[in-house]
MARGU-350864 format. One record per residue: chain; residue number from 1; residue in one letter; x, y, z of N, C-alpha, C in turn. Coordinates in Angstrom, 1 decimal. Atoms other than C-alpha are relative to their C-alpha. Layout:
<nodes>
- kette:nr:rest:n.x:n.y:n.z:ca.x:ca.y:ca.z:c.x:c.y:c.z
- A:NUM:A:X:Y:Z:X:Y:Z:X:Y:Z
...
</nodes>
This chain:
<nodes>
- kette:nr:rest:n.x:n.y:n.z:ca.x:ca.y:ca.z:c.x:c.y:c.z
- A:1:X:0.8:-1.2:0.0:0.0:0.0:0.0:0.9:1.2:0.0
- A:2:X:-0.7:-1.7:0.2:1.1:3.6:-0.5:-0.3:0.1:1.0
- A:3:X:0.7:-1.0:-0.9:2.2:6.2:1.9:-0.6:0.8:-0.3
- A:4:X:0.9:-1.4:0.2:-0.6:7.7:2.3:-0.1:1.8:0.8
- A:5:X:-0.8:-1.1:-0.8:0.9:10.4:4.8:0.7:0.8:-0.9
- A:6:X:-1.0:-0.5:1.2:3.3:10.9:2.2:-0.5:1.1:-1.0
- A:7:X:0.8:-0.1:0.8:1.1:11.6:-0.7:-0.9:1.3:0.5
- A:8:X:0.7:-0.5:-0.6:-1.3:13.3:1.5:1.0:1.6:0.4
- A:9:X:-1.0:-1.5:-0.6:1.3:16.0:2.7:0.4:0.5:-1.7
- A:10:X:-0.5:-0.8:1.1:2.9:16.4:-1.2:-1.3:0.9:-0.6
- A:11:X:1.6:-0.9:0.6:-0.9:17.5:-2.5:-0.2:1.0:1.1
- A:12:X:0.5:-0.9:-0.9:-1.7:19.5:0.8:1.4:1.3:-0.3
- A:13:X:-1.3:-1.2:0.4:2.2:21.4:0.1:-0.6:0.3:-1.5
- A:14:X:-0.4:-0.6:1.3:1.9:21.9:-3.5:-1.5:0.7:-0.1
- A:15:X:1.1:-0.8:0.4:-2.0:22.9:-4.0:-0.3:0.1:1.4
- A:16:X:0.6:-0.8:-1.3:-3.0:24.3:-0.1:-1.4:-0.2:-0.5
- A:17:X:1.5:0.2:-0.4:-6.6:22.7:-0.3:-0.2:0.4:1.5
- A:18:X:0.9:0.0:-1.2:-9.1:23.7:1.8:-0.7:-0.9:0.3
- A:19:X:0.5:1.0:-0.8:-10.7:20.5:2.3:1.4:-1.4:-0.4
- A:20:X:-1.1:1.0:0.3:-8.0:17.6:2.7:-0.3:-1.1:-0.9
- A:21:X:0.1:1.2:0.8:-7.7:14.6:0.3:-0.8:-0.9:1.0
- A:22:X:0.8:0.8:-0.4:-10.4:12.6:0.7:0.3:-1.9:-0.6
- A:23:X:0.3:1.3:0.6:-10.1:8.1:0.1:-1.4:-0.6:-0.1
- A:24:X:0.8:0.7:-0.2:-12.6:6.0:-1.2:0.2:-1.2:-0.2
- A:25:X:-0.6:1.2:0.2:-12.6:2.4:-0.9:-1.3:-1.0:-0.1
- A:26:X:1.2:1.3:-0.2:-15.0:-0.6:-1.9:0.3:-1.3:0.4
- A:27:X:0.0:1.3:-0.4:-15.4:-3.8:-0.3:-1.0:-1.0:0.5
- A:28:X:1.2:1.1:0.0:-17.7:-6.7:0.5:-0.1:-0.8:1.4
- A:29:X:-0.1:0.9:-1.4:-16.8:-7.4:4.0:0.7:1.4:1.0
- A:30:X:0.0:-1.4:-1.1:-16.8:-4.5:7.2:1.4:-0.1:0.7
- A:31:X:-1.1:0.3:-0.4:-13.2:-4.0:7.7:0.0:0.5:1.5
- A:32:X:-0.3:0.4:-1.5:-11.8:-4.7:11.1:0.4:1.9:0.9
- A:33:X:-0.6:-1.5:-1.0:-11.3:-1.1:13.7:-1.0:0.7:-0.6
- A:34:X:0.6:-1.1:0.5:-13.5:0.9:11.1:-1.3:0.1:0.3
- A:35:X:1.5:-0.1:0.1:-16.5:2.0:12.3:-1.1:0.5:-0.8
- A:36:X:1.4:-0.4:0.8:-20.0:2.3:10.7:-0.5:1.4:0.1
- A:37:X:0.1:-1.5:0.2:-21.0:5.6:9.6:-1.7:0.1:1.0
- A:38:X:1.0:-0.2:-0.6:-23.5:6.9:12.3:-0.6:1.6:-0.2
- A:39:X:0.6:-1.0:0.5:-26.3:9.2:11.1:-0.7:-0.3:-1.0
- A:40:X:0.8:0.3:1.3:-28.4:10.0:7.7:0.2:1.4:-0.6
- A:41:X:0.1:-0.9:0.9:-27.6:11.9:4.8:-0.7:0.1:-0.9
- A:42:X:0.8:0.4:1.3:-29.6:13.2:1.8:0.3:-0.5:-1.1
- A:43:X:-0.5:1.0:1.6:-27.4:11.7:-0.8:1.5:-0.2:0.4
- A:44:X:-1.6:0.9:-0.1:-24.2:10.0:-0.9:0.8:0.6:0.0
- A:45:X:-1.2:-1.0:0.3:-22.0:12.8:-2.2:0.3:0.7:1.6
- A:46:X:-0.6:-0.3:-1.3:-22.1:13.7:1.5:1.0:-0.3:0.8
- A:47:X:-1.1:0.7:-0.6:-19.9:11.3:2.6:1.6:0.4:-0.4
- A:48:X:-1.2:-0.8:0.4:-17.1:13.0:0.3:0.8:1.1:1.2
- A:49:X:-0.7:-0.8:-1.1:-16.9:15.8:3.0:-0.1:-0.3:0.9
- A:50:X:0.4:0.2:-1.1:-18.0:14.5:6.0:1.5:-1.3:0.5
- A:51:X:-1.3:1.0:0.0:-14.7:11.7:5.0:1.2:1.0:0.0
- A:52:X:-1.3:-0.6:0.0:-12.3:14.8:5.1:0.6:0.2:1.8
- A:53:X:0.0:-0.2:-1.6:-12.4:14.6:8.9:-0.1:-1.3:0.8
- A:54:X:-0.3:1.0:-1.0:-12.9:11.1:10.1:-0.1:-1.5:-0.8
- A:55:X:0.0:1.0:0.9:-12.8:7.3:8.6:-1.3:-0.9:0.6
- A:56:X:1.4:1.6:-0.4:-16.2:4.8:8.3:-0.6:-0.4:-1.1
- A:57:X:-0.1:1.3:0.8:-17.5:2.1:6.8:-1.8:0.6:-0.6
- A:58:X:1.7:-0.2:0.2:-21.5:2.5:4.6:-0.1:-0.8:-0.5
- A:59:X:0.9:1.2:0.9:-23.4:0.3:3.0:-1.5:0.6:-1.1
- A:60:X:1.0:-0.5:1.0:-26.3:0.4:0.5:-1.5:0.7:0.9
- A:61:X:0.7:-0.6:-0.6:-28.4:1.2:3.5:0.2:1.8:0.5
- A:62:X:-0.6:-0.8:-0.7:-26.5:4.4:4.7:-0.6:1.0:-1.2
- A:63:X:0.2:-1.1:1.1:-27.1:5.9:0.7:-1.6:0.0:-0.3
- A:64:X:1.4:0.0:0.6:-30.7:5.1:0.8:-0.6:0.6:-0.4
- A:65:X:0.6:-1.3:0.9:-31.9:8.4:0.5:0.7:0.7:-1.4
- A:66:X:-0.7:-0.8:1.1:-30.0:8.9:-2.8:-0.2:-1.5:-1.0
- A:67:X:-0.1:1.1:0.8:-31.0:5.8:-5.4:1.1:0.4:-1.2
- A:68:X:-1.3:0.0:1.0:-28.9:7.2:-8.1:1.3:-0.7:0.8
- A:69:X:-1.0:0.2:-0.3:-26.0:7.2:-6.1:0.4:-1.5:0.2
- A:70:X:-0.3:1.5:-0.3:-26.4:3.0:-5.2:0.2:-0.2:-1.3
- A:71:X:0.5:0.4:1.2:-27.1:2.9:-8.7:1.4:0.3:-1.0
- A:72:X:-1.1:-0.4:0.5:-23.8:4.7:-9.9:1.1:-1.2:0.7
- A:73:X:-0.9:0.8:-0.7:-21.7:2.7:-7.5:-0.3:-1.3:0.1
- A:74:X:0.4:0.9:0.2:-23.3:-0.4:-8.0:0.0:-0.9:1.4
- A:75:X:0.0:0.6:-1.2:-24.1:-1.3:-4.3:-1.0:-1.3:0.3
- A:76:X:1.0:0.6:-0.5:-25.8:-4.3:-3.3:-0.1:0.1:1.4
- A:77:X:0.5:0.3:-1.2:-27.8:-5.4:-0.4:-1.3:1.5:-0.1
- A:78:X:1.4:-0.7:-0.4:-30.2:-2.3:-0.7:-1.0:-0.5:-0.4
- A:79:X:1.6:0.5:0.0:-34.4:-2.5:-0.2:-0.1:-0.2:-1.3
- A:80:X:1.0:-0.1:1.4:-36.4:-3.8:-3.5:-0.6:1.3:-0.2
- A:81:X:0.7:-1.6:-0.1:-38.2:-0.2:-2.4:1.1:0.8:-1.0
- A:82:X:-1.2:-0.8:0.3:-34.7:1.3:-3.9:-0.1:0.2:-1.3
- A:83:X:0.3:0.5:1.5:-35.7:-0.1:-7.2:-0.6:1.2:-0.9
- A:84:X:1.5:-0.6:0.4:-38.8:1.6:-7.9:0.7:1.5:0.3
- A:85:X:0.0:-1.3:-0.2:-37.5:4.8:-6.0:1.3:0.9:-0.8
- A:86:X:-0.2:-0.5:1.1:-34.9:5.0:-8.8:-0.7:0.5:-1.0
- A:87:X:1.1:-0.3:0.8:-37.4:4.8:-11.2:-0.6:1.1:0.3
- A:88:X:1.1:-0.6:-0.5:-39.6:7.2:-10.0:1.4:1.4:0.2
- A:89:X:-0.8:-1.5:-0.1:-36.2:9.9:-9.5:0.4:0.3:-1.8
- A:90:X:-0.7:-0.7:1.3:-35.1:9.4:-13.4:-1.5:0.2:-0.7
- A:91:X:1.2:-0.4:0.8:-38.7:9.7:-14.5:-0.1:1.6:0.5
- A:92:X:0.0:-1.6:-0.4:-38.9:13.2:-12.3:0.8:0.4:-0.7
- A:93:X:-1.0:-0.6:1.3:-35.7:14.2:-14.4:-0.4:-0.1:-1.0
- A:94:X:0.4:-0.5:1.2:-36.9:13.5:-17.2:-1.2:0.3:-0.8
- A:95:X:1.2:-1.1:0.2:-40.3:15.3:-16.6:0.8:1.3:-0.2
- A:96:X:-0.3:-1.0:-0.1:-38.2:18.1:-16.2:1.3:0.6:-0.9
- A:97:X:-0.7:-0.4:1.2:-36.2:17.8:-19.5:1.6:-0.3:0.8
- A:98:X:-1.0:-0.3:-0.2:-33.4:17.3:-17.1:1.2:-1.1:-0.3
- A:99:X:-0.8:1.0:0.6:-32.0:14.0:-18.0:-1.1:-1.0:-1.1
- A:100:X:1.0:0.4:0.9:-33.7:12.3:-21.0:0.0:-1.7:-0.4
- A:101:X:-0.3:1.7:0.6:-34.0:8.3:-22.0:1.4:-0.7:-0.1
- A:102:X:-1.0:0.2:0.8:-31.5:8.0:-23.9:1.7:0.2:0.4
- A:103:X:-1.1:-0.1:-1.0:-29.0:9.5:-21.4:0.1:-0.8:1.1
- A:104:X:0.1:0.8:-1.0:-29.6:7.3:-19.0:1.3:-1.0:-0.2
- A:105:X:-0.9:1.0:0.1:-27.6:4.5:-20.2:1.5:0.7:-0.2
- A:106:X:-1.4:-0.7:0.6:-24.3:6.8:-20.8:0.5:0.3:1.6
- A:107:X:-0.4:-0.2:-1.3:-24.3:7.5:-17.0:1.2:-1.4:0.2
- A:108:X:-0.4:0.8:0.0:-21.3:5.7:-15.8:-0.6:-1.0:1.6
- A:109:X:0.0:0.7:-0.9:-21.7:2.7:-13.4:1.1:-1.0:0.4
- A:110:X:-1.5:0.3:-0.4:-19.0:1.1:-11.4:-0.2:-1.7:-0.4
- A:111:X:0.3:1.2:0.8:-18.3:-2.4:-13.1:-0.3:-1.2:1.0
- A:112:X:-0.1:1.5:-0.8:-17.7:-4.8:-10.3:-1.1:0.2:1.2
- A:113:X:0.9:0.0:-1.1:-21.0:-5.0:-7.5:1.2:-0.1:1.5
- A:114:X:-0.5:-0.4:-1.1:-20.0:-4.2:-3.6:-0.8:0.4:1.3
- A:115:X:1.2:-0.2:-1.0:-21.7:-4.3:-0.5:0.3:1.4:1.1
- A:116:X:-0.6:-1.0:-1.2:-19.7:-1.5:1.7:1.4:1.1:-1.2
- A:117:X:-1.1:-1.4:0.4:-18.1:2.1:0.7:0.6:0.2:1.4
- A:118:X:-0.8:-0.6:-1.3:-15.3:3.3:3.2:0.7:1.0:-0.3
- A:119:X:-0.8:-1.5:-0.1:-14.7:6.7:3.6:1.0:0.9:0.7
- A:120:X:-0.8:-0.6:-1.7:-11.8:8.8:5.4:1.4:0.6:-1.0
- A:121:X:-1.0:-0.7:0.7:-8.9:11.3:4.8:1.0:-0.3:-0.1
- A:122:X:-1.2:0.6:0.6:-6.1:10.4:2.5:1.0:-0.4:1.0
- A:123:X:-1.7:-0.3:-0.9:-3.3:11.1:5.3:-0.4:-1.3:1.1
- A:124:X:-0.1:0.6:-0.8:-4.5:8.4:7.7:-1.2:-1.2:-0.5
- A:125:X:0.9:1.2:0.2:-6.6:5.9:5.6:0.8:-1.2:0.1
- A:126:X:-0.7:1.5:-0.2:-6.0:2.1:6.5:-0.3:-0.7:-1.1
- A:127:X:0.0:1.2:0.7:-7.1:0.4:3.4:0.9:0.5:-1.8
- A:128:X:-0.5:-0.1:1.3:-5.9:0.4:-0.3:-1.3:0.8:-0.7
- A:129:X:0.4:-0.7:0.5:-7.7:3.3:-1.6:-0.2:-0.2:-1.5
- A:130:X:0.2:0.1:1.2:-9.6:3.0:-5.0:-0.2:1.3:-0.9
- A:131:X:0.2:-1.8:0.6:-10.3:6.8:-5.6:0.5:0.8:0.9
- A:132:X:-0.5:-1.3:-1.0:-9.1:9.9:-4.0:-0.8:1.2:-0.9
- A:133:X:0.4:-1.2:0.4:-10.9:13.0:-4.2:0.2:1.3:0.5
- A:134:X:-0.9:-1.0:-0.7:-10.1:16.3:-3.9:-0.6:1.2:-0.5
- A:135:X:0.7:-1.0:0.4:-12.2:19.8:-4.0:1.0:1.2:-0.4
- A:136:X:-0.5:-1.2:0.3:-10.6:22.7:-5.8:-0.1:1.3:-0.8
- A:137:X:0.6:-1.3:1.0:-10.7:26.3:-7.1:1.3:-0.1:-1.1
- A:138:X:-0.9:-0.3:1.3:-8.9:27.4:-10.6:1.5:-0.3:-0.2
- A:139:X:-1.5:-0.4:0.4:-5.6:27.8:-10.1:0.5:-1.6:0.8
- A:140:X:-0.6:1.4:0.0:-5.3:24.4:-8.3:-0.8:-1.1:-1.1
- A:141:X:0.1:0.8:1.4:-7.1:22.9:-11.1:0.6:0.2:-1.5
- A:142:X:-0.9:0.0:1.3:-4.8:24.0:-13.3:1.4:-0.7:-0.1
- A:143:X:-0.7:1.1:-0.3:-2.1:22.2:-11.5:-0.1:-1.3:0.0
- A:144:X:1.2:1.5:0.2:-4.2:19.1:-11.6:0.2:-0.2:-1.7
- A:145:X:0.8:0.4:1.2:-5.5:19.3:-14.9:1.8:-0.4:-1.1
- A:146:X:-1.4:0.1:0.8:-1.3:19.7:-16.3:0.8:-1.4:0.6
- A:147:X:-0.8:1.3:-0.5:-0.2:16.6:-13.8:-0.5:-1.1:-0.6
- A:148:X:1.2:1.2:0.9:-3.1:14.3:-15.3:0.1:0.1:-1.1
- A:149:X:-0.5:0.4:1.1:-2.3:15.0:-18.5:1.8:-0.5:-0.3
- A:150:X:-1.6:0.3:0.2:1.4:13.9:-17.7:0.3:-1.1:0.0
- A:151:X:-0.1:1.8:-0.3:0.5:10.6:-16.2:-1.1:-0.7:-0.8
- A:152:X:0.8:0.5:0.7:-2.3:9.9:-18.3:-0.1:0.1:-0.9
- A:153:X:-0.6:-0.2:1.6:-1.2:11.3:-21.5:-1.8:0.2:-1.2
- A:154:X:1.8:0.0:0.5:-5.1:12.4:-22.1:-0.1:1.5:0.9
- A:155:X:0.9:-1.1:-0.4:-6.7:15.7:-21.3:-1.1:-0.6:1.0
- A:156:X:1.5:1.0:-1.2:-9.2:14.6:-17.9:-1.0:0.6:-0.6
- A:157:X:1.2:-1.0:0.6:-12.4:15.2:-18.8:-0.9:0.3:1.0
- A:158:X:1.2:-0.7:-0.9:-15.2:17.1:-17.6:-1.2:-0.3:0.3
- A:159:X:1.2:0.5:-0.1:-18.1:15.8:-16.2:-1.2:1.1:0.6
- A:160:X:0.6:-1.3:-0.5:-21.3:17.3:-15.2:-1.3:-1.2:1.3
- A:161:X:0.7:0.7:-0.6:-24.3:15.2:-14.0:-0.2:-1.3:-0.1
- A:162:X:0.4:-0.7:-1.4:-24.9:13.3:-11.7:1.5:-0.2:0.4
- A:163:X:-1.5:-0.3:-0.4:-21.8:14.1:-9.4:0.6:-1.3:0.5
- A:164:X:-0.6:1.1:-1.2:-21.5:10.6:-7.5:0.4:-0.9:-1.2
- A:165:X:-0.2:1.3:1.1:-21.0:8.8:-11.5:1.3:0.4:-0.2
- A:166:X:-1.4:-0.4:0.5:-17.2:10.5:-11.6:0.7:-1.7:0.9
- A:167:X:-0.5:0.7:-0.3:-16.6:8.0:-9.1:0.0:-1.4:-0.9
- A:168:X:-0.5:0.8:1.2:-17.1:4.7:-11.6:0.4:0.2:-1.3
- A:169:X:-0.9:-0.6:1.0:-15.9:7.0:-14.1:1.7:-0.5:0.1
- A:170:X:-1.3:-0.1:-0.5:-12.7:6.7:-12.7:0.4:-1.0:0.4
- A:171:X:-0.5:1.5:-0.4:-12.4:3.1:-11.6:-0.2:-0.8:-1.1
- A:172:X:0.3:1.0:1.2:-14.0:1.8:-14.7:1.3:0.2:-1.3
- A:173:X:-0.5:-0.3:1.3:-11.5:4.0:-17.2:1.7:-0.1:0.9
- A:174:X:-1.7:0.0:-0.6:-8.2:4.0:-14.7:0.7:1.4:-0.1
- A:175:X:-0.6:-1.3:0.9:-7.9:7.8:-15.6:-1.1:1.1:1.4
- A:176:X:0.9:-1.1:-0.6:-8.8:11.0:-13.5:-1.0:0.7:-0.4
- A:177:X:0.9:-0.8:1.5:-11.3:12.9:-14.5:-0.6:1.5:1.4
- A:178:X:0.4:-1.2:-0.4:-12.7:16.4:-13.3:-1.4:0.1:0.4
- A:179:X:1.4:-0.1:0.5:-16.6:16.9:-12.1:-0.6:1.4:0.7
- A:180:X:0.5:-1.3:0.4:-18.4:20.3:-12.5:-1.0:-0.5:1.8
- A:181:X:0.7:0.0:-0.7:-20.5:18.6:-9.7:-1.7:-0.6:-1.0
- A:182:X:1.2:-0.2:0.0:-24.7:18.6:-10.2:-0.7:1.2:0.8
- A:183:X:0.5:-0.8:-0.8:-27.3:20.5:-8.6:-0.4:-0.3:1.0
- A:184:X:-0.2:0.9:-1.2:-27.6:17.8:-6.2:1.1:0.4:0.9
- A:185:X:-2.0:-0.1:-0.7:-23.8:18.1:-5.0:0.1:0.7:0.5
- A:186:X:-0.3:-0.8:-0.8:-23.9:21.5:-4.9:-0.9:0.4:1.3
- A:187:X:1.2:-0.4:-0.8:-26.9:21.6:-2.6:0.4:-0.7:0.9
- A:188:X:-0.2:0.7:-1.4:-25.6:19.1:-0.1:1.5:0.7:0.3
- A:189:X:-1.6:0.3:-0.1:-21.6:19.5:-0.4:0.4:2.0:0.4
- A:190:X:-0.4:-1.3:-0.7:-20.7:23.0:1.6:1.1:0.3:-0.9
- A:191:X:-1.4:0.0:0.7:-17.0:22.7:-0.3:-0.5:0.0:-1.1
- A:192:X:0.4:-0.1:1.3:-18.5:22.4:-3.5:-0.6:1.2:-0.2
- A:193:X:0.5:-1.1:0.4:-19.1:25.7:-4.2:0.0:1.2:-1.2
- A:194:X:-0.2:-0.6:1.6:-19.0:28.4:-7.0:1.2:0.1:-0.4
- A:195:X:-1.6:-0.1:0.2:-15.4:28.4:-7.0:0.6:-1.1:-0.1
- A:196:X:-0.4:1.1:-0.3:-14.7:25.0:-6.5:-0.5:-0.8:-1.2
- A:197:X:1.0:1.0:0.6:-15.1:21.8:-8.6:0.7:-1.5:0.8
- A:198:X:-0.4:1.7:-1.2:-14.4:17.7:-7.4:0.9:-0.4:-1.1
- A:199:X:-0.5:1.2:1.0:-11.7:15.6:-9.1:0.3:-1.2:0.6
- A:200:X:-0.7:1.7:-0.1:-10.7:12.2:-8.7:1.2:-0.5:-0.6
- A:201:X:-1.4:0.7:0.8:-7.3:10.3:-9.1:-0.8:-1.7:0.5
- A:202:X:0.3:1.7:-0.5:-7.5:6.2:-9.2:1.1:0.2:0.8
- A:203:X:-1.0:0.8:-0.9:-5.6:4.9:-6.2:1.2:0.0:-0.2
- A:204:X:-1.2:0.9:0.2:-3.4:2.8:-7.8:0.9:1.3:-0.9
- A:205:X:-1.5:-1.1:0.8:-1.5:5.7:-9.8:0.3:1.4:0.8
- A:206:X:-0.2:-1.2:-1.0:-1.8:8.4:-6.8:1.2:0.0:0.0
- A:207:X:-1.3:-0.6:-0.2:2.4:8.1:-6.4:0.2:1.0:-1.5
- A:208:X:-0.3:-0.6:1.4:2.7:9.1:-10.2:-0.9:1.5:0.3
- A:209:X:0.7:-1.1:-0.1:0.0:11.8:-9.9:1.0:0.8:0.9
- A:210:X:-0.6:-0.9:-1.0:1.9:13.1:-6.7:1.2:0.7:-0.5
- A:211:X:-1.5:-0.3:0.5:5.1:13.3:-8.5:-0.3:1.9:-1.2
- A:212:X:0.1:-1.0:0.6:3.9:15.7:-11.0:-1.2:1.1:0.6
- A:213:X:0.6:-0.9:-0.6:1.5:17.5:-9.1:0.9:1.2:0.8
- A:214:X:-0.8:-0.9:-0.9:4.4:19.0:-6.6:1.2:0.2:-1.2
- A:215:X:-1.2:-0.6:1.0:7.0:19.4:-10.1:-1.3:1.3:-0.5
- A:216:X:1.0:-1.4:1.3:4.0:21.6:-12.3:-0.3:0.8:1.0
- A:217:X:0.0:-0.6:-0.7:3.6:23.1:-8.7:1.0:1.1:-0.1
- A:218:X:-0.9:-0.8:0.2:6.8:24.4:-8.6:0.4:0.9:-0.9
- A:219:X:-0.4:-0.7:1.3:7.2:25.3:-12.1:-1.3:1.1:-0.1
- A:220:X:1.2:-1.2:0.3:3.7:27.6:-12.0:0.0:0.9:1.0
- A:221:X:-0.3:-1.2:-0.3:5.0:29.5:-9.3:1.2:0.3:-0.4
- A:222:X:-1.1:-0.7:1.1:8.3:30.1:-10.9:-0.4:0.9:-0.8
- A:223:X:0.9:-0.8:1.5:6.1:31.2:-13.9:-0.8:1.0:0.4
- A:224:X:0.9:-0.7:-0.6:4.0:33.0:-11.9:0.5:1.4:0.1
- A:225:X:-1.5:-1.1:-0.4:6.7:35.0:-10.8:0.2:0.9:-1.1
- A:226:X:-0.4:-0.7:1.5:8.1:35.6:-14.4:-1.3:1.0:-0.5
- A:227:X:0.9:-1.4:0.8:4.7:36.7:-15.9:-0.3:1.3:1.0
- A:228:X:0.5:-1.4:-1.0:3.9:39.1:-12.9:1.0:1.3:-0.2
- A:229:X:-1.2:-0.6:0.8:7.6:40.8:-13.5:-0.2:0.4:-1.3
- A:230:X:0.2:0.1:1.4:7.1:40.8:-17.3:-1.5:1.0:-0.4
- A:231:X:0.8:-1.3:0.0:3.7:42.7:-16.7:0.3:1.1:0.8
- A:232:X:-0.5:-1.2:-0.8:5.1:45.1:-14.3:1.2:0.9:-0.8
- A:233:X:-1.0:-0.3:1.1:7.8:45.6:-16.9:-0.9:1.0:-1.2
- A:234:X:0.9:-0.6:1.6:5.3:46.5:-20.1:-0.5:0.8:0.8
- A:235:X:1.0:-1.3:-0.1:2.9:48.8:-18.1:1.2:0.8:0.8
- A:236:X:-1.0:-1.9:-0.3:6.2:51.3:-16.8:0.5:0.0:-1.7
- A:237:X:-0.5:0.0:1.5:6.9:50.8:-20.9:1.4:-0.2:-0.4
- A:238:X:-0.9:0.8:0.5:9.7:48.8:-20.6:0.0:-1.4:-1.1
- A:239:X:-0.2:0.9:0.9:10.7:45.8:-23.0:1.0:-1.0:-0.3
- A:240:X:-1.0:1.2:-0.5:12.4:43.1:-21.3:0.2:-1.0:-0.9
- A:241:X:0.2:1.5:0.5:13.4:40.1:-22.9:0.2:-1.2:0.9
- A:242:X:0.1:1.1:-0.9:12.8:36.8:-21.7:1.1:-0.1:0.7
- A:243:X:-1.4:0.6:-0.9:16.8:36.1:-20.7:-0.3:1.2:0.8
- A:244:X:0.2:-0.9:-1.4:16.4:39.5:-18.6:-0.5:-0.3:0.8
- A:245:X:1.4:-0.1:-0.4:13.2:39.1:-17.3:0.3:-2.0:1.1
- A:246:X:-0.6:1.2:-0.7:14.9:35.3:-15.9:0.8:0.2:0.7
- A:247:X:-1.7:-0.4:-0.6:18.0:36.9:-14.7:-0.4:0.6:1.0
- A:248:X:0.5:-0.9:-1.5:16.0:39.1:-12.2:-0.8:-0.9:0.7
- A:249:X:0.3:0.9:-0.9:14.1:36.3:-10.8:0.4:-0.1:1.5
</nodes>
């Protein structure tokens, strides 16, 4: 297993999130020490922030009030009732023009079934982490978005609705990907806000990700540096050239 201490500290140094690296983990059997998540949320994507602060175990009962979400993550063990009360949420969407037939099937779903999600922050999770998520504004998604295309040799893509399908996005394709959220997500998820969006790394390539996350860090405040100099240059109506404009660094 990765340090996740490790890992956890290069992402918290290089991009200074405000909510820490979150893990998620599937499995089929209530791992040992981890306690069960006590309480009730209105949809699953809760568990994202409420895991930046402590580690526990859910099941298909915990996401009840959210059928997409079982339905994205492909949880068993929930009610027959669960069934129907998907049905009855993608029929309301697509009373409302908001997701239509035909989209349905394009939503991703996580390939392999699972009776238990385990949530808890990167820096002290005990299992082998299958996603990591991580909320951020612009400028650390621009660090992100340049590390992901280094290790993944692909532009991440952008997702929009619903917010909890990035997660088998991401386990099913092995690739990070970026999500804009929903209007679900942003309505539960405090950190998801207008400045913010969610990404996801898979697990298994978090060292690689880390590596370039804290190099393209470094190098975009270097650069940072340079263009700020370089406009402070042009507006007194100077006309530096690059080797100058490096040399005063």
């Amino acid at each position: 297993m990765s340090d996740y201490k490790h890992h956890a500290r290069q992402i918290g140094d290089s991009l200074k999130l405000s909510v820490p690296p979150v893990a998620v983990a599937f499995c089929d059997e209530v791992p040992p020490n981890i306690p069960a998540f006590d309480g009730l949320v209105a949809a699953g994507c809760e568990f994202w922030e409420k895991a930046s602060s402590s580690v526990f175990t859910t099941s298909a009962y915990d996401h009840q009030l959210c059928s997409i979400g079982v339905h994205t993550h492909n949880l068993v063990g929930a009610p027959a009732a669960q069934q129907e009360e998907l049905a009855t949420t993608l029929k309301a969407m697509a009373d409302l023009d908001y997701i239509r037939a035909d989209e349905v099937a394009t939503i991703p779903v996580k390939q392999k079934p699972n009776r238990f999600v385990v949530y808890g922050p990167l820096v002290d999770f005990p299992l082998q982490t299958d996603v990591v998520i991580l909320f951020a504004h612009g400028q650390q998604g621009l660090i992100l978005s340049e590390a992901i295309e280094r290790v993944d040799k692909t532009t991440p893509l952008a997702m929009g609705r619903p917010a909890c399908a990035m997660v088998p996005q991401v386990m099913n394709q092995n690739q990070a990907a970026m999500s804009l959220g929903c209007c679900g997500a942003r309505a539960y998820i405090d950190a998801l806000n207008d400045s913010t969006v969610r990404w996801a790394l898979p697990g298994n390539k978090l060292p690689e990700y880390c590596e370039q996350i804290t190099a393209l860090a470094n190098a975009n405040n270097a650069l940072n540096e340079f263009h700020l100099r370089s406009k402070a240059d042009v507006a007194a109506g100077q006309t530096p050239t690059v080797k100058e404009s490096l040399q005063r660094m």
